[in-house]
C-alpha positions as a printed Julia matrix, in Angstrom:
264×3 Matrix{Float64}:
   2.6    -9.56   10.4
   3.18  -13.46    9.09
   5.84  -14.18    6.85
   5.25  -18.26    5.35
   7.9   -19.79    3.77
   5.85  -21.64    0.95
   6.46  -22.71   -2.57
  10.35  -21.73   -2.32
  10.14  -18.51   -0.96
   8.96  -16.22    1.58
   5.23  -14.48    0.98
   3.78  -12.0     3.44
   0.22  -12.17    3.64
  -2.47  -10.92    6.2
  -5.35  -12.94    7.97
  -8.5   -11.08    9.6
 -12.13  -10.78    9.79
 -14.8   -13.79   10.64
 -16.83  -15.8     8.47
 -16.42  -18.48    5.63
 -12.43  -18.96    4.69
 -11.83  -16.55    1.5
  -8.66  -16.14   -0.07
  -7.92  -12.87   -2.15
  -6.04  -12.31   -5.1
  -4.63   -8.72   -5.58
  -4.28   -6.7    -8.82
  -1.13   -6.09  -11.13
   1.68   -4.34   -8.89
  -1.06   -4.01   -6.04
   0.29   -4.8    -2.67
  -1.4    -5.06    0.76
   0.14   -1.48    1.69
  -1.95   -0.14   -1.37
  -5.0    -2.1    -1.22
  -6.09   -2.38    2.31
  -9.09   -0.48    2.31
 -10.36   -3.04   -0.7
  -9.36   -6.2     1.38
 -11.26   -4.8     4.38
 -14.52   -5.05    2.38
 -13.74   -8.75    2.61
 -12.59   -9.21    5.85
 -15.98   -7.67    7.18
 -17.84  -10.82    5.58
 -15.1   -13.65    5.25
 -12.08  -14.78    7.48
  -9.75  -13.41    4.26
  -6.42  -14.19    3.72
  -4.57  -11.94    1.54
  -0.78  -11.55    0.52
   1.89   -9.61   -1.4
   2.16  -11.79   -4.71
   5.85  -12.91   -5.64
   8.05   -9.93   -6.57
   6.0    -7.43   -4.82
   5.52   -5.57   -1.52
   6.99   -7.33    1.54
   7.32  -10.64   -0.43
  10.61  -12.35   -1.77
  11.7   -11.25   -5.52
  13.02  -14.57   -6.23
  14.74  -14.9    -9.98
  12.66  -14.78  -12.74
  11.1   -15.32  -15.32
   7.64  -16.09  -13.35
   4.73  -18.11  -14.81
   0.99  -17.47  -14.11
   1.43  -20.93  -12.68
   4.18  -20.05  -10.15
   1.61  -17.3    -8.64
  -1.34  -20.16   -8.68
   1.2   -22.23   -6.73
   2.05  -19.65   -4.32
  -1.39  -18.96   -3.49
  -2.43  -22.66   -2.44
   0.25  -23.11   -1.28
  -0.5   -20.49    0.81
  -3.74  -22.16    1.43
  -1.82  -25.22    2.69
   0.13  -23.24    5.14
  -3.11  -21.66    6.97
  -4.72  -25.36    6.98
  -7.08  -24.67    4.73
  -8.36  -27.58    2.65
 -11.19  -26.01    0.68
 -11.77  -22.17    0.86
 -13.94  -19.13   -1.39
 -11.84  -17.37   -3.85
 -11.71  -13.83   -5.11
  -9.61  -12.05   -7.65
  -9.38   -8.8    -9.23
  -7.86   -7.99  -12.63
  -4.77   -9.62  -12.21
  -5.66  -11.39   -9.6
  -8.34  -12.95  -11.24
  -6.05  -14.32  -13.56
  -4.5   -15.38  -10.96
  -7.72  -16.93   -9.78
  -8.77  -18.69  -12.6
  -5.28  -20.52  -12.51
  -5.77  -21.41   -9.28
  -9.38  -23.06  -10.27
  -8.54  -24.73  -13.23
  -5.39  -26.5   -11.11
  -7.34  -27.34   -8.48
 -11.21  -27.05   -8.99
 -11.56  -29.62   -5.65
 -10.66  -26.95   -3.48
 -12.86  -23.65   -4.3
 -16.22  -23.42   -2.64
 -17.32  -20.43   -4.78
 -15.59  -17.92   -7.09
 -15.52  -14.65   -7.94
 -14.14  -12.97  -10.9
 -13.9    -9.46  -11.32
 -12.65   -7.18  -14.36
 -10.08   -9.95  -15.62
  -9.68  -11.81  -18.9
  -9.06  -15.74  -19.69
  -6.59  -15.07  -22.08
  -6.02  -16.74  -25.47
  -9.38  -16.85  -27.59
 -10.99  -15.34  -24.96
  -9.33  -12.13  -25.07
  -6.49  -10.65  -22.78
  -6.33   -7.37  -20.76
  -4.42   -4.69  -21.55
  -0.56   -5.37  -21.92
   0.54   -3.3   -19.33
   4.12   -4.62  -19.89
   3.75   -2.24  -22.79
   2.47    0.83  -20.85
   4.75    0.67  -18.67
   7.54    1.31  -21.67
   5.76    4.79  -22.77
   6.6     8.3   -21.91
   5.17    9.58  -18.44
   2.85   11.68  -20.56
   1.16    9.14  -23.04
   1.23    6.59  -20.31
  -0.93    9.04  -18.01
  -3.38    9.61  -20.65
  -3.83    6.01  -21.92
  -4.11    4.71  -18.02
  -7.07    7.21  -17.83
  -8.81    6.04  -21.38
  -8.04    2.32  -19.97
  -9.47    3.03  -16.77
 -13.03    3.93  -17.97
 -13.06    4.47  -21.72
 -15.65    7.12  -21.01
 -12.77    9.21  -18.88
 -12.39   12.08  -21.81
 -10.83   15.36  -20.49
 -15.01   16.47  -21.3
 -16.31   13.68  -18.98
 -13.81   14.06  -16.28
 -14.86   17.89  -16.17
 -18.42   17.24  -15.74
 -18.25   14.22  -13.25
 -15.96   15.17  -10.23
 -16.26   11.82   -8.52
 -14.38   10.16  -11.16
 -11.85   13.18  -11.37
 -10.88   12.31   -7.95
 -10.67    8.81   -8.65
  -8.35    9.24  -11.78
  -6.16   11.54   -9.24
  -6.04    8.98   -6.65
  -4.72    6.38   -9.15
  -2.23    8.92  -10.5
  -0.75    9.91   -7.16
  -0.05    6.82   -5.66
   3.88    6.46   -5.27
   5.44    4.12   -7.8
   8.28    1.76   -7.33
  11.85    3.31   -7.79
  13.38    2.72  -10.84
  16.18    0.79  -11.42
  15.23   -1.19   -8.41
  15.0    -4.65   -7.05
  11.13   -3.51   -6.73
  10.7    -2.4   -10.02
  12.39   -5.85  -11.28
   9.52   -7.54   -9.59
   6.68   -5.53  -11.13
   8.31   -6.07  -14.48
   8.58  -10.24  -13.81
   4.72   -9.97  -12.92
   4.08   -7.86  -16.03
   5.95  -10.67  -18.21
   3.85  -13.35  -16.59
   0.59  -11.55  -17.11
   1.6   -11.22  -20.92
   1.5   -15.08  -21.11
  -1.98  -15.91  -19.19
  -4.41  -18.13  -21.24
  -6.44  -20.24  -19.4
  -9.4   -20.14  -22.26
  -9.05  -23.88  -22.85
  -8.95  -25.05  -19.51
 -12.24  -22.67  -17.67
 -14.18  -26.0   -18.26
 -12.68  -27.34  -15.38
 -14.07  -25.15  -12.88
 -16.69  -27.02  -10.79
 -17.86  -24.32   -8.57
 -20.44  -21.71   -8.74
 -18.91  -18.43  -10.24
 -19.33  -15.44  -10.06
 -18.49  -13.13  -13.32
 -18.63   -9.26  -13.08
 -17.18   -6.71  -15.75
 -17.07   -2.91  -15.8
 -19.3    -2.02  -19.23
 -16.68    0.52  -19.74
 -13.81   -1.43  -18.9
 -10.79   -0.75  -21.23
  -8.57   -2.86  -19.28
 -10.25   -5.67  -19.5
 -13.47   -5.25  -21.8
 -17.04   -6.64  -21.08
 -16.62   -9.4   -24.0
 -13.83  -10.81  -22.16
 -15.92  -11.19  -19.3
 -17.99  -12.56  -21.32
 -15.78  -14.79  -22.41
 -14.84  -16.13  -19.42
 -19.24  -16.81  -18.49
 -19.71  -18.75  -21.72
 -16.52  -21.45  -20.79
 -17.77  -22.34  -17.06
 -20.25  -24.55  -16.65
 -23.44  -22.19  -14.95
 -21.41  -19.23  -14.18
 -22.98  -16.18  -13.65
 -22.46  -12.94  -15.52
 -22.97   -9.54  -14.14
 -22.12   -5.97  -15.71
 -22.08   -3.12  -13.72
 -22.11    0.72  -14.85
 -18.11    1.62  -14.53
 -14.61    0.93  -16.37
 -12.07   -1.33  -14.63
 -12.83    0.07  -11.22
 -16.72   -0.25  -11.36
 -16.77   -1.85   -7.72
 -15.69    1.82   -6.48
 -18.46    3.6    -9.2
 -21.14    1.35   -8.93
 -22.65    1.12   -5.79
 -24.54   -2.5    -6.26
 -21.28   -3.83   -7.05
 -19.59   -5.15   -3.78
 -23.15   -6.17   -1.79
 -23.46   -8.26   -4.76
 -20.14   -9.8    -5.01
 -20.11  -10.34   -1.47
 -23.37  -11.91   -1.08
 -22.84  -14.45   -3.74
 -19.26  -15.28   -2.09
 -21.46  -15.48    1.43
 -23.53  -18.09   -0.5
């Protein structure tokens, strides 16, 4: 597995798959350990390159404080280090933030772009603060993640719909960092970094087509964020699809979409 030595410090990241170059941004504290089932939905379209953001998984946990712009950085220069001049780009929650930092910094290099259940910050609206759930007892934070998730995810709902019990259960039991630790100190530098994302007065820049798509029942990041983000780029595209931050696993339209408009 590739270790590059970009932007100051050492990011692993992943290569696979055939097709047009597409570089993947991950969500908040999501590494490639946790989310490789979601990056091979990519891979079996685009030649993806994916990696553990700074502070997380098998990268470097350099000093902080980070900036939204140090992760931009990392990722192109990323780009650099694979020889890629232009590329597609993806991003999901946080790394769509991520995403739209990357395209407002350098709108020359994105083909196409995809956004998915993220915010643009400032007037636009921001996600969630998760820098503040992260502070709450185990038992309030497990029942605002759920209301977050989906804000239709009642204890009633859940009941009735066993598909999206299992999915709440799958996001509960996942193992968390240990506390106290160099790990955890990296998921709390990301969490800072996301608490200072605005790119609302800089979407303008983006050149390329994009791609916009929001959960309806997002409570993460909501619909008029999404929304938001549509009304600042020049021609983007809005789509809304019947599901809370996770709607590409609930809606079943939701990836052949978002993979045929990154196909182009």
């Amino acid at each position: 597995m590739p270790t590059a030595h970009v932007n100051g410090i050492d990011v692993f990241y992943e290569r696979g798959g055939d097709g047009p170059r597409l570089l993947f941004c991950n969500g908040s504290f999501a590494t490639l350990a946790t989310s490789a089932m979601l990056v091979d939905v990519f891979r079996g379209r685009f030649d993806t390159v994916a990696h553990d953001q700074r502070g997380l998984g098998r990268t470097e946990i350099p000093p902080g404080p980070y900036s939204m712009g140090d992760y931009a950085a990392d990722a192109l220069a990323l780009a650099d280090h694979v020889g890629w001049d232009t590329f597609r780009l993806v991003g999901i929650s946080f790394g769509g933030m991520v995403a739209q930092e990357i395209a407002v910094t350098a709108p020359e290099r994105i083909e196409r772009l995809a956004l998915l259940c993220t915010s643009p910050g400032g007037e636009g609206g921001s996600s969630y603060p998760m820098h503040e759930l992260r502070e709450m007892d185990p038992a309030e934070r497990a029942e605002v993640s759920r209301r977050i998730m989906d804000t239709r995810f009642t204890p009633e709902w859940l009941a009735e719909h066993p598909a999206d019990r299992m999915f709440v259960e799958g996001l509960a039991n996942r193992p968390g960092v240990a506390p106290g630790s160099e790990a955890e100190r990296g998921e709390r530098e990301q969490a800072a970094a996301r608490a200072h994302h605005d790119v609302w007065d800089r979407l303008a820049r983006i050149t390329c087509p994009t791609l916009v798509a929001s959960g309806r029942y997002d409570g993460i990041a909501p619909l008029a964020n999404g929304e938001a983000i549509a009304s600042r780029i020049p021609g983007a595209e809005l789509r809304v699809y019947e599901g809370g931050h996770g709607f590409f696993a609930q809606d079943r339209k939701a990836f052949p979409e978002v993979l045929d408009f990154l196909a182009g």
